[in-house]
C-alpha positions in Angstrom: -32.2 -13.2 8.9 -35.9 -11.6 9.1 -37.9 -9.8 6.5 -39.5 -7.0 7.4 -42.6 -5.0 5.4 -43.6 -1.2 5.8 -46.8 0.6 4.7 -45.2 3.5 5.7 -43.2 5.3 3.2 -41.6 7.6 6.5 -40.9 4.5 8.3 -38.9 2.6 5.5 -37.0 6.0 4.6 -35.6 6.1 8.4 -34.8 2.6 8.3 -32.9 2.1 4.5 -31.8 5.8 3.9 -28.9 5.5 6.8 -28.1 1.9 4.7 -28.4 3.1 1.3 -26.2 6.2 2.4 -23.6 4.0 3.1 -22.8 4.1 -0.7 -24.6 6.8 -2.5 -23.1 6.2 -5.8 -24.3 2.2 -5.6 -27.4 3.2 -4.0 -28.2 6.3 -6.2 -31.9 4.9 -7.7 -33.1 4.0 -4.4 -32.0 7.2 -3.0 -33.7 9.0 -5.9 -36.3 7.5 -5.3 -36.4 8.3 -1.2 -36.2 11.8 -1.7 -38.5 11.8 -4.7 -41.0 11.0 -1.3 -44.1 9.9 -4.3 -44.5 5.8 -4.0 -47.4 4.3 -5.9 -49.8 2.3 -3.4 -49.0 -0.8 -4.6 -45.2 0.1 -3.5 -43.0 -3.0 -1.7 -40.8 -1.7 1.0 -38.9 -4.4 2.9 -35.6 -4.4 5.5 -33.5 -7.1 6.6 -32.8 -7.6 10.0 -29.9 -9.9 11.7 -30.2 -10.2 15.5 -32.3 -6.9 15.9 -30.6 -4.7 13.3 -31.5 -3.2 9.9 -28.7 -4.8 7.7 -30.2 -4.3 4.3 -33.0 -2.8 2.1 -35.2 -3.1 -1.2 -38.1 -1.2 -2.6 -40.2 -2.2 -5.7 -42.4 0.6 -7.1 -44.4 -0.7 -9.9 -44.2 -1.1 -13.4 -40.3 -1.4 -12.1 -38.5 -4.3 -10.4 -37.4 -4.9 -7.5 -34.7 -2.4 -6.5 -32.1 -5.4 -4.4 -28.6 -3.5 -4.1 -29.0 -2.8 -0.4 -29.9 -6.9 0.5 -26.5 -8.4 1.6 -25.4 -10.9 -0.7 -24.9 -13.4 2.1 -28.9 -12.7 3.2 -30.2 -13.5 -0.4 -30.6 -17.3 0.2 -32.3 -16.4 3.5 -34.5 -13.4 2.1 -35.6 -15.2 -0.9 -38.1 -18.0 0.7 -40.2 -15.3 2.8 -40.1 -12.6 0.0 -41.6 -15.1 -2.4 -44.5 -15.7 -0.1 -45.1 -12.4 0.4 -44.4 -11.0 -3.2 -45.4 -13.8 -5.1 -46.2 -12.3 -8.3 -42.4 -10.0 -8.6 -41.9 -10.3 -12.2 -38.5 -8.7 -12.0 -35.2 -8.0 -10.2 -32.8 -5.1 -10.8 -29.0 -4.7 -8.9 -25.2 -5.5 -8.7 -24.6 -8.5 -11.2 -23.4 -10.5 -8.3 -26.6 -10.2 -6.2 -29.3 -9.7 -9.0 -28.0 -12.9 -10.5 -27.7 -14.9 -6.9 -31.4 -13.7 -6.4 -32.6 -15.0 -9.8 -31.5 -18.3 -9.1 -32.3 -18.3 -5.6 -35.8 -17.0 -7.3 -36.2 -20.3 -9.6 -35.0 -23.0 -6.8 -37.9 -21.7 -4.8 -40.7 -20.9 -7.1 -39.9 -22.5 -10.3 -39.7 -19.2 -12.2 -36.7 -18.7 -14.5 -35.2 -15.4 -14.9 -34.1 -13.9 -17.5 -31.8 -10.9 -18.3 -33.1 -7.8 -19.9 -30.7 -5.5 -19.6 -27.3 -4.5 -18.7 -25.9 -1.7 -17.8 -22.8 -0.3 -16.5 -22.8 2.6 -13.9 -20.2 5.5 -14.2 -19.3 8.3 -11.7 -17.7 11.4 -13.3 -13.4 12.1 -12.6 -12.3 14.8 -14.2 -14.7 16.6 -16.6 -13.3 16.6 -20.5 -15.8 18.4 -22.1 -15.8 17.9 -26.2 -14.3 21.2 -28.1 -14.8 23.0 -31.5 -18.4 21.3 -32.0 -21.2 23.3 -33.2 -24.0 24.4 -30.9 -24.2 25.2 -26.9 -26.1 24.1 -24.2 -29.7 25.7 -22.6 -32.3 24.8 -19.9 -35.8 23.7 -21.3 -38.3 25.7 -21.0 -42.1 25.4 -20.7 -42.1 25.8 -24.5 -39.9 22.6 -25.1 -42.5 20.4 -23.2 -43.9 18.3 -26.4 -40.3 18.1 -27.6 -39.2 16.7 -24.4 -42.1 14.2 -24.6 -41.7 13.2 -28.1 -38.4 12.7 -26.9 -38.7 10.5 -23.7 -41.0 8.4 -26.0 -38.8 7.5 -28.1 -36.2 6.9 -25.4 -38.4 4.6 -23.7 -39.2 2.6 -27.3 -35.6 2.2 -28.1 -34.0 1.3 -24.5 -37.0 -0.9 -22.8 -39.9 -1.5 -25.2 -42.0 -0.1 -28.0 -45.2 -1.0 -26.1 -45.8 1.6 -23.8 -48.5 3.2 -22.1 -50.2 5.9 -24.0 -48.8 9.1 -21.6 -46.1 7.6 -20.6 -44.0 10.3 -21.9 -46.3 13.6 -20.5 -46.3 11.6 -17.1 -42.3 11.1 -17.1 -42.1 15.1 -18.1 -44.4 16.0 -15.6 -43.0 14.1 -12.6 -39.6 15.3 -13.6 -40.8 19.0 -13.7 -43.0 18.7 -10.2 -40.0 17.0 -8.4 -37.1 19.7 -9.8 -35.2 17.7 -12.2 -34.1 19.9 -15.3 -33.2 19.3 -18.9 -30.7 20.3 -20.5 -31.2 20.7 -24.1 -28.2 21.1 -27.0 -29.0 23.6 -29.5 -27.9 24.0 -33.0 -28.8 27.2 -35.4 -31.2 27.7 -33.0 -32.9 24.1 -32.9 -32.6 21.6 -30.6 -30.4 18.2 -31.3 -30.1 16.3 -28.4 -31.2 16.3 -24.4 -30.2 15.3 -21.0 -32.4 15.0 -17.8 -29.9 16.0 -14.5 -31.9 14.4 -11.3 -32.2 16.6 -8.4 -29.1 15.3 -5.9 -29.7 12.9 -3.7 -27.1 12.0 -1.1 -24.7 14.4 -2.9 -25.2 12.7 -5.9 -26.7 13.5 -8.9 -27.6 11.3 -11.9 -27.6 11.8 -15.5 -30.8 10.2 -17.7 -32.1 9.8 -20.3 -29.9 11.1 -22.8 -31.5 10.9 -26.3 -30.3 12.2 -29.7 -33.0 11.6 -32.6 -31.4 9.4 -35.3 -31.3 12.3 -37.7 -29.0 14.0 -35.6 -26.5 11.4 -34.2 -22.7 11.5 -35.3 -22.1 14.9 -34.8 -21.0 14.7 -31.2 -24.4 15.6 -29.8 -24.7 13.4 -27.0 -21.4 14.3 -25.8 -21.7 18.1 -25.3 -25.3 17.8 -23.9 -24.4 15.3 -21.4 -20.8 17.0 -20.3 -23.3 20.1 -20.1 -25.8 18.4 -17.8 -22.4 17.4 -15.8 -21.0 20.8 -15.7 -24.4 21.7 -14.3 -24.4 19.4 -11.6 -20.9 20.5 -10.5 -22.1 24.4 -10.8 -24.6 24.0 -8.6 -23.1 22.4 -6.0 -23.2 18.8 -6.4 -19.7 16.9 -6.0 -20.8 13.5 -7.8 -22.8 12.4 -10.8 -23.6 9.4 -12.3 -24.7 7.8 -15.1 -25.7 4.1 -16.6 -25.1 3.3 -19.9 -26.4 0.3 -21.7 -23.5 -2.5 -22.4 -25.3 -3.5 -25.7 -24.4 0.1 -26.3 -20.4 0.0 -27.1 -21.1 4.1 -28.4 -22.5 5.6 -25.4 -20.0 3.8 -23.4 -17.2 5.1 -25.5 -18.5 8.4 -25.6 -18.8 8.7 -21.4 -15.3 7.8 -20.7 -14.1 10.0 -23.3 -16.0 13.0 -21.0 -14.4 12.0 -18.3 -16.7 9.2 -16.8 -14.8 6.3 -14.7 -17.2 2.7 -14.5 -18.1 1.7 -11.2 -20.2 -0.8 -11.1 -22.1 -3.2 -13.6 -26.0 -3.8 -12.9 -28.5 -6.0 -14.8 -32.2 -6.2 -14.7 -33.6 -9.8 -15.0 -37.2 -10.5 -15.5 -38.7 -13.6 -14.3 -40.9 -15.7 -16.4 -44.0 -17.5 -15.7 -44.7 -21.3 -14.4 -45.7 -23.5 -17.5 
C-alpha cells in the first residue's frame, strides 16, 4: 500500500469521489464536503493506492479530524506509519467504529499518542416517513430575518454537542457558509414564534443530510424536534432527493428514540477519537 498527498482540491475530488460514491450514505460528510468545493489551505487530502490503483480516501479540514471511512480497514496498519510522518501533529480521527478504533491504536503503537473517544454517534437513513400528528405549530423556511436566531442557535448547538469554548463567530460563520453553499433551514413555528430548527444539506450523491437539530431547553418536550426534523425530511424528498440521513449522538437515548419513531432506520455507528499528547 502507498500514500498518496494532493494540493489540488480538483485532483483529490477525481480520485476519492468515484470511491466515496461507492456508498453515499457511509460516505455522506466527505461527499458534503467534495461538493461543498471550499477546503481551508491547511486541508490534508490523501489516497491509497495497491498496485497502481486508488483503493481508498481521507480528507482532514481543519479544526476537524481526520475524515478515515474510505481507508480500507485491511490498509490501516500499512497507511498509519507514512501518515504519521507526514501528518504528525493529527489530533483526531473520525469514522466507522471498526476502522476509527483500528486507526487509534495503530496511531499509539507508532507515535505513542493515546486516543481517546469523544463522541459517538449513530448514522440513520430515512425508510418510510412517519411524520408526528395533532402537535401544535407547522413548519417554514428561514429567512434573512431569522439570521441572529439561527446563530444564537448554532451557538448553542455547538456548546452543548462538542464544547462550550468556541471561537467567537463561530456561529455567523456556520450561518454564512450554510447560506453561500445552499443549505436551508427549516424552522418550526408556534403562535407565530419559532421553537425549534433543522439545517437540510444540499444533496450530495443523492443524499441529503439532516444537522444540527436544536430545540432551546425552554421549548423541549412538546415534540419539537420531531416535526421540524420530519419537515426538513419531507423537504428533502419534495425536492427530489431519494435519501437522507442523519447522526444522532448515542449519549443521547431521546434524539435516538425520537428518529426511529419518524421513520429513521440505523445504519452505521461512527465515533470520533481525539488523540492526546506525548508526556
Amino acid at each position: 500500500m502507498a500514500v498518496r498527498l494532493h494540493h489540488s482540491v480538483d485532483e483529490f475530488r477525481a480520485i476519492a469521489e468515484p470511491l466515496y460514491r461507492c456508498d453515499p450514505v457511509v460516505h455522506t460528510i466527505e461527499l458534503t464536503l467534495l461538493a461543498a468545493d471550499s477546503f481551508p489551505d491547511d486541508s490534508f487530502l490523501m489516497t491509497v493506492w495497491d498496485d497502481g490503483t486508488a483503493v481508498g480516501a481521507a480528507l482532514q479540514t481543519p479544526p476537524y479530524p481526520l475524515a478515515c471511512n474510505g481507508i480500507p480497514l485491511s490498509a490501516v496498519d500499512s497507511v498509519v506509519p507514512d501518515l504519521a510522518g507526514l501528518r504528525p501533529g493529527l489530533d483526531g480521527v473520525r469514522g466507522v467504529r471498526d476502522t476509527a478504533v483500528a486507526f487509534a491504536d495503530c496511531w499509539h503503537d507508532v507515535t505513542g499518542r493515546t486516543g481517546t473517544v469523544n463522541t459517538e454517534e449513530r448514522l440513520y437513513r430515512l425508510g418510510e416517513l412517519r411524520a408526528p400528528n395533532g402537535g401544535a405549530g407547522a413548519a417554514r423556511l428561514a429567512t434573512d430575518k431569522d439570521r441572529d436566531q439561527l446563530v444564537e442557535w448554532v451557538d448553542l448547538f455547538f456548546e452543548e454537542a462538542f464544547s462550550p469554548e468556541r471561537e467567537d463567530g463561530a456561529g455567523d460563520r456556520f450561518v454564512d457558509d450554510a447560506d453561500r453553499v445552499g443549505n436551508r433551514f427549516v424552522l418550526w413555528d408556534v403562535d407565530g414564534a419559532a421553537v425549534s430548527m433543522a439545517m437540510l444539506r444540499v444533496p450530495a450523491s443523492d443524499v441529503s443530510r439532516i444537522g444540527p437539530v436544536f430545540t432551546p431547553l425552554t421549548e423541549r418536550g412538546h415534540g419539537y424536534g420531531s416535526a421540524v426534523t420530519a419537515a426538513a425530511a419531507d423537504l428533502a424528498h419534495r425536492s427530489g432527493t431519494p435519501d437522507v440521513v442523519l447522526f444522532a449522538d448515542l449519549a443521547n437515548p431521546t434524539s435516538n428514540a425520537i428518529y426511529q419513531r419518524i421513520g429513521f432506520e440505523p445504519v452505521v455507528d461512527s465515533v470520533r477519537i481525539d488523540f492526546g499528547t506525548l508526556g
